[in-house]
C-alpha positions in Angstrom: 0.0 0.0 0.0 1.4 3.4 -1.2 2.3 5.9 1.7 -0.4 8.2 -0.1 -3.2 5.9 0.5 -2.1 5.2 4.0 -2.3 9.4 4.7 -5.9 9.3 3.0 -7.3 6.1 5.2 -5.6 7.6 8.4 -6.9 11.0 7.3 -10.5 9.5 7.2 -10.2 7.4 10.4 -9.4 10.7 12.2 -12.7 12.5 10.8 -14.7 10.2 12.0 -13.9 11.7 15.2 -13.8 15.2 14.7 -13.9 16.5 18.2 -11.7 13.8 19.9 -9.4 14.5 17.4 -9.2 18.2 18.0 -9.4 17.9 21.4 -5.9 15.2 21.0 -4.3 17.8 19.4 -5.5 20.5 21.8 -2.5 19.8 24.2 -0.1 20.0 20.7 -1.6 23.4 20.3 -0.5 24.8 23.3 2.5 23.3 23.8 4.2 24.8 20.3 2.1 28.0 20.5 3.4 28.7 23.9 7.4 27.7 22.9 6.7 30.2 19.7 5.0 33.0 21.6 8.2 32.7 24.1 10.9 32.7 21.9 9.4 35.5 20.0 8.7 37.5 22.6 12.6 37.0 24.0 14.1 38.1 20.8 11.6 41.2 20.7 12.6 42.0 24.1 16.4 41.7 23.6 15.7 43.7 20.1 13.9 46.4 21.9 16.7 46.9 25.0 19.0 47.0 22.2 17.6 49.7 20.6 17.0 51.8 23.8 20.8 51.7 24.9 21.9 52.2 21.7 19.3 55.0 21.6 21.9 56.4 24.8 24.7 55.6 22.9 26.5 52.8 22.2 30.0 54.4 23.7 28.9 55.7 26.3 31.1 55.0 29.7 29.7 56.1 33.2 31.7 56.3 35.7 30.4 55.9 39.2 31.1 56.1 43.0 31.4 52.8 45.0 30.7 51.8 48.2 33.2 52.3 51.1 33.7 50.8 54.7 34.1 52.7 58.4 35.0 50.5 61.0 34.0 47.4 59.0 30.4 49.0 58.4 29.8 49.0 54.4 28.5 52.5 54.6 27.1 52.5 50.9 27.3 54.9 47.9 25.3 57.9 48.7 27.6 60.0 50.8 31.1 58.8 49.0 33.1 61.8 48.0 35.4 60.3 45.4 34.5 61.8 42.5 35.2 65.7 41.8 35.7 68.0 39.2 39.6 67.5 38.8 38.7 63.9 37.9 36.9 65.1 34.9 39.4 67.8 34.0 42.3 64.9 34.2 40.3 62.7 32.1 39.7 65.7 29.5 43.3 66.5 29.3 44.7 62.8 29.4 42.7 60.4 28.1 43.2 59.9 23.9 40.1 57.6 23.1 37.5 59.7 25.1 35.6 62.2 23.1 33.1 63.8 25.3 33.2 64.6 29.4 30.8 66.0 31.5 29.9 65.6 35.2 26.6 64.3 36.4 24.7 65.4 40.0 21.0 64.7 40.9 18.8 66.2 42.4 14.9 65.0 43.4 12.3 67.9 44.8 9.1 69.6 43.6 8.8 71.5 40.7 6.7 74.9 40.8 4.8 76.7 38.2 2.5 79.1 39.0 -0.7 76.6 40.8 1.0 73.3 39.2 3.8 71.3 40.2 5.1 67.7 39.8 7.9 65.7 41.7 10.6 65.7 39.7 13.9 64.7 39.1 17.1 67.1 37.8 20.4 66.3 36.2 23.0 68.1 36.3 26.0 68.3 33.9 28.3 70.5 31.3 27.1 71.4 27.7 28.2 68.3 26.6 25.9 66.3 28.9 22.7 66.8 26.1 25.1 65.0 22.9 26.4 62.0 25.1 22.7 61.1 26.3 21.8 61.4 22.5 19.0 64.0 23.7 17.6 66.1 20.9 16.3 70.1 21.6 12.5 70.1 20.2 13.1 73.7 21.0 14.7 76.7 22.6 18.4 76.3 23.1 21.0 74.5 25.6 23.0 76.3 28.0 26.4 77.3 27.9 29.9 76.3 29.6 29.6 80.1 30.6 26.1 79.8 32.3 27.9 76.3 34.2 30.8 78.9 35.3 28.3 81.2 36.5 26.1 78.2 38.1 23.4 80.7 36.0 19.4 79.7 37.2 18.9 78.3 33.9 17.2 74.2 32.7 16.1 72.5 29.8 12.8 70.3 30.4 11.3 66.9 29.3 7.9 66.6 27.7 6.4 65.1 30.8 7.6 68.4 33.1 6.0 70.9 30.4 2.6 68.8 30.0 2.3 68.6 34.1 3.4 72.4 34.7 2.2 73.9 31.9 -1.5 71.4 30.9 -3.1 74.6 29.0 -0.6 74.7 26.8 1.2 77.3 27.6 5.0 77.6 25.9 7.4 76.8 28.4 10.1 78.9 27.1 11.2 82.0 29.0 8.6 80.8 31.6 10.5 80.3 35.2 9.8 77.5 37.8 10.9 76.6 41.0 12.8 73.5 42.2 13.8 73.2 45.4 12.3 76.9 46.3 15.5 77.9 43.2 13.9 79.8 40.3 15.1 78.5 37.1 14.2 79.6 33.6 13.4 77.2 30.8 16.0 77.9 28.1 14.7 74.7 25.8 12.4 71.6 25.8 14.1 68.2 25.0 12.4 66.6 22.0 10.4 63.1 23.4 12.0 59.7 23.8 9.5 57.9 25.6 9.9 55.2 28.4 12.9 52.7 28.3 13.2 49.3 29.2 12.7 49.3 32.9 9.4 51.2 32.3 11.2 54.7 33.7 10.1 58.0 31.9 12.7 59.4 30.3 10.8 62.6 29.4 10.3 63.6 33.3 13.6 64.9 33.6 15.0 68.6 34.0 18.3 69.3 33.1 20.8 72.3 33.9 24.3 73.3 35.0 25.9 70.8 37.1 27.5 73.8 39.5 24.1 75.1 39.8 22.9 71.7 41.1 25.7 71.6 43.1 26.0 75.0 44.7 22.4 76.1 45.1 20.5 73.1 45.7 22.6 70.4 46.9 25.4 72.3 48.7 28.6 70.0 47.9 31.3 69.9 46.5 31.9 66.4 44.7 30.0 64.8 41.9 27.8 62.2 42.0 28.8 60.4 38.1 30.9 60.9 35.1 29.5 60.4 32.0 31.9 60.3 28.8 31.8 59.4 25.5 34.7 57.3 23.7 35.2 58.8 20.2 34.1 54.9 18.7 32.1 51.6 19.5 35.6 49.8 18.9 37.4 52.3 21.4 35.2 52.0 24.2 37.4 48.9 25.7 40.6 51.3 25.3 39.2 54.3 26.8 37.8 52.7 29.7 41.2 51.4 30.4 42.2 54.9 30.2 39.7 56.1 32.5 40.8 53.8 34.8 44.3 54.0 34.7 43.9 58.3 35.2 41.6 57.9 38.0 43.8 55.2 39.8 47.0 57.7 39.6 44.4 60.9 40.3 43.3 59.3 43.3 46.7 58.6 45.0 45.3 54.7 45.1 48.5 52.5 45.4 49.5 49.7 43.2 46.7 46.4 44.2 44.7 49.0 45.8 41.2 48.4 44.8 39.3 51.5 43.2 37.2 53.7 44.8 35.3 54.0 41.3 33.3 52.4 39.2 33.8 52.7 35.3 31.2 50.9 33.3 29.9 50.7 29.4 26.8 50.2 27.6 27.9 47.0 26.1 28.4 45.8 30.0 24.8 46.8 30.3 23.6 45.3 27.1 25.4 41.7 27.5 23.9 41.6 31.0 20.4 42.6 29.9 20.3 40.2 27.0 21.7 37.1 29.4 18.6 38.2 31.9 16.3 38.1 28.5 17.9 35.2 27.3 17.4 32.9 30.6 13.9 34.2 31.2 13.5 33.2 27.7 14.9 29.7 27.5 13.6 29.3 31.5 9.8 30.5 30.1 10.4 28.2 26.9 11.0 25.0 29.2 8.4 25.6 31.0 5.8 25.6 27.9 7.4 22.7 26.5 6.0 20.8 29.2 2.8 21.2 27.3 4.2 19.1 24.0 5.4 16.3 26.6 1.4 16.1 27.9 0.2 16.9 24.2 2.0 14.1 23.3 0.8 11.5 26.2 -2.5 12.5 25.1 -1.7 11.5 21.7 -0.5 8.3 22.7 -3.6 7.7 24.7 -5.7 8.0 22.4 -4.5 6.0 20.3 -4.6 3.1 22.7 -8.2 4.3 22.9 -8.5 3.8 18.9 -6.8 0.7 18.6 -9.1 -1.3 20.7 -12.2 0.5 19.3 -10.6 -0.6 16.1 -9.8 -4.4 16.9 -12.4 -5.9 14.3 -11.9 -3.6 11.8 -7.9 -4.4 12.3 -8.9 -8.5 12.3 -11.2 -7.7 9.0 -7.8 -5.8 7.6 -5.5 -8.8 8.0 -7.7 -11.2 6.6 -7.9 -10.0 3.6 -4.5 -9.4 2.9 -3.0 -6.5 5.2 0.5 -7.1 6.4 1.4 -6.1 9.8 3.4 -3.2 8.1 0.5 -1.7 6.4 -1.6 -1.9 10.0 1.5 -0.4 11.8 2.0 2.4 9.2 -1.8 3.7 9.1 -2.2 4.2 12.9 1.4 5.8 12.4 -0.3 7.9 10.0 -2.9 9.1 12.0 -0.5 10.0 15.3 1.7 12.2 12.5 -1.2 13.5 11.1 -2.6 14.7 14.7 0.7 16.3 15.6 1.8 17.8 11.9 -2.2 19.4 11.9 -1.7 20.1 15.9 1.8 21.5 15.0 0.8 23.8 12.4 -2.2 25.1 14.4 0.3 26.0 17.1 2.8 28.2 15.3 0.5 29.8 13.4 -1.3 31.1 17.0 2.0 31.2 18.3 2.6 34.0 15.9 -0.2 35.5 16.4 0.0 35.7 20.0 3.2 37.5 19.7 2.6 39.9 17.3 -0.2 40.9 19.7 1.6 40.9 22.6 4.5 42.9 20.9 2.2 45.5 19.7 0.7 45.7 23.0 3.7 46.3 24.3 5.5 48.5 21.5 8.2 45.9 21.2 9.6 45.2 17.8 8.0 41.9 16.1 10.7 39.3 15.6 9.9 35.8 14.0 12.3 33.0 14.9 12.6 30.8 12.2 15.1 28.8 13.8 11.8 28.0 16.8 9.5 27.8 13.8 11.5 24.9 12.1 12.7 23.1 15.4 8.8 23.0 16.5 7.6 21.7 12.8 10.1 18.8 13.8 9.1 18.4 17.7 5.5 17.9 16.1 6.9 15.3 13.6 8.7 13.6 16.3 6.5 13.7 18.7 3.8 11.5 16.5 6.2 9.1 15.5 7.3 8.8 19.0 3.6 8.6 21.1 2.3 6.7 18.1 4.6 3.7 17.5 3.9 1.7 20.7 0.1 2.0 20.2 0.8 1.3 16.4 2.9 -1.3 17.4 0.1 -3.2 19.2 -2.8 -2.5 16.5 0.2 -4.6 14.4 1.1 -7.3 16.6 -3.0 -8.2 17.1 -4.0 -12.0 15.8 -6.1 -11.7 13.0 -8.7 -14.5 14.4 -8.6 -13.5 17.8 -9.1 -9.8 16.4 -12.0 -10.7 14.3 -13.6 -12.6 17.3 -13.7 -8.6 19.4 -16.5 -7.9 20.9 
């Protein structure tokens, strides 16, 4: 008997059963839809914290205070003094493969306009601060390196500030506010960049002169961060190195002497987001594949189920000429058919499910064809696997004895 006519008897078999079939491959269904949706969603969530770093720029280096110990009491990171402005002036004048420097301070407080205000947050840093966070001016202008040598009352403003102060409409520019009981006036309104990965808003942010930040609202004299550029992607290794090495010698730190710094990259960042991503992803895949491994247990049930309902018609086969192959191969046929239509049901709602969900959540839409394939196979494998022992049996029946069924 031709493998064709076996598909077409199997196929027939299977409709004589319409809802037990569909309900056999229900678990099938699942199972690959859920692996598909999974490993979609993974690479659309690695894709899409790709894109927001990179949106910060790909060389940028931060370089940050660490914790320090009194007494044997790990006394954190928020009062360390480490970093000042001699720091960034050394790296400026020393280091080869660094572009772009500016110091970084924040500050948190209320902001005041007229009857509004919102709790805000405010950066402080140089004129160079706007280019290495890739921030674009919608309008207005930025402020000077004279306005930071005068610590002049002057800020730039995020789309979220100017729609909570200013919800008539109103154009922000020239109008003052008031953080921290400091007037400032808005000099320019950063063009929108949305939320990032984490969820934060990245438009509910003022920015101004670092020595204002520091002299009229905060009241110190060290910086909080240092955020540089390195002139490429492919220097970014060297000029962290750099950065290193200059702040090492700057701060008198002897040779084995650990740092009292912190100097990391957005790659560092990247290449530990996408390992999170990736293990939620493979740990979230695992989990669904569960669902093939009961799919295919249901599979294999039923066709226990089908082979004794079957017995006579099995006996009837044999007797007039069907070889134990030709039994073996049609319930075969009907467990691959299950998982191939099961299989194909499942990545195509798979799909779908992640396209929705990456809409939803303005992700980019990645298909994996590498997850499409592998799952076309798992569904192949899987009915040759839960349907061979049951097929096996329908085989291995005597004819006579089958005939005799009741």
């Amino acid at each position: 008997m031709s493998i064709l006519n076996l598909f077409k008897i199997a196929y027939k078999a299977l409709l004589r059963n319409k809802t037990r079939a569909f309900l056999t491959m229900l678990g099938i269904i699942i199972g690959i839809s859920s692996v598909i949706a999974m490993v979609s969603l993974g690479q659309s969530s690695s894709k899409s914290i790709n894109n927001q770093i990179s949106s910060m720029g790909t060389n940028l280096i931060m370089v940050m205070r660490t914790s320090q110990r009194q007494g044997g009491v790990n006394i954190g990171s928020a009062n360390v003094q480490t970093l000042t402005d001699k720091d960034v002036e050394a790296i400026r004048a020393k280091a080869q493969y660094v572009s772009s420097i500016s110091p970084l301070v924040n500050a948190s407080g209320q902001l005041v306009s007229g009857s509004n205000n919102w709790p805000g947050s405010m950066q402080g840093g140089n004129s160079e601060l706007i280019s290495i966070r890739k921030y674009e001016i919608a309008s207005g202008i930025s402020f000077t390196e004279q306005d930071v040598r005068n610590s002049a009352k002057v800020c730039m403003v995020g789309k979220t500030v100017v729609d909570n102060l200013f919800p008539n409409g109103e154009n922000p520019l020239g109008q003052t506010i008031r953080f921290s009981k400091i007037p400032l006036k808005i000099i320019g309104v950063l063009a929108s960049k949305g939320q990032n990965q984490m969820g934060q808003d990245m438009d509910d942010v003022v920015i101004a002169p670092y020595t204002t930040v520091q002299k009229r609202i905060l009241a110190i004299t060290y910086i909080h961060m240092i955020m540089a550029s390195a002139s490429s992607e492919e220097t970014a290794t060297l000029a962290t190195q750099e950065i290193e090495t200059i702040l090492h010698n700057t701060h008198r730190l002897k040779p084995g002497q650990a740092n009292d710094f912190d100097v990391r990259t957005q790659k560092e960042m990247l290449d530990m987001m996408n390992s999170v991503s990736g293990f939620l992803t493979v740990l979230l895949s695992a989990i669904a594949s569960i669902s093939l491994l009961v799919g295919g247990i249901g599979i294999m049930n039923i066709m226990y189920v089908t082979v004794t309902e079957r017995t006579k018609e099995i006996g009837l086969r044999m007797s007039i000429g069907a070889k134990n192959k030709d039994i073996l191969l049609q319930f075969l046929c009907e467990s691959i058919i299950l998982s191939l239509i099961g299989g194909i049901i499942g990545i195509l709602l798979g799909l779908l499910l992640s396209y929705g969900a990456s809409a939803g959540l303005k992700w980019p839409f990645i298909v994996s064809v590498p997850a499409v394939g592998v799952s076309f196979l798992v569904c192949a494998a899987t009915g040759i696997f839960f349907g061979w022992y049951p097929a096996k049996k329908a085989a291995s029946l005597d004819p006579i004895n089958a005939l005799r069924y009741e």
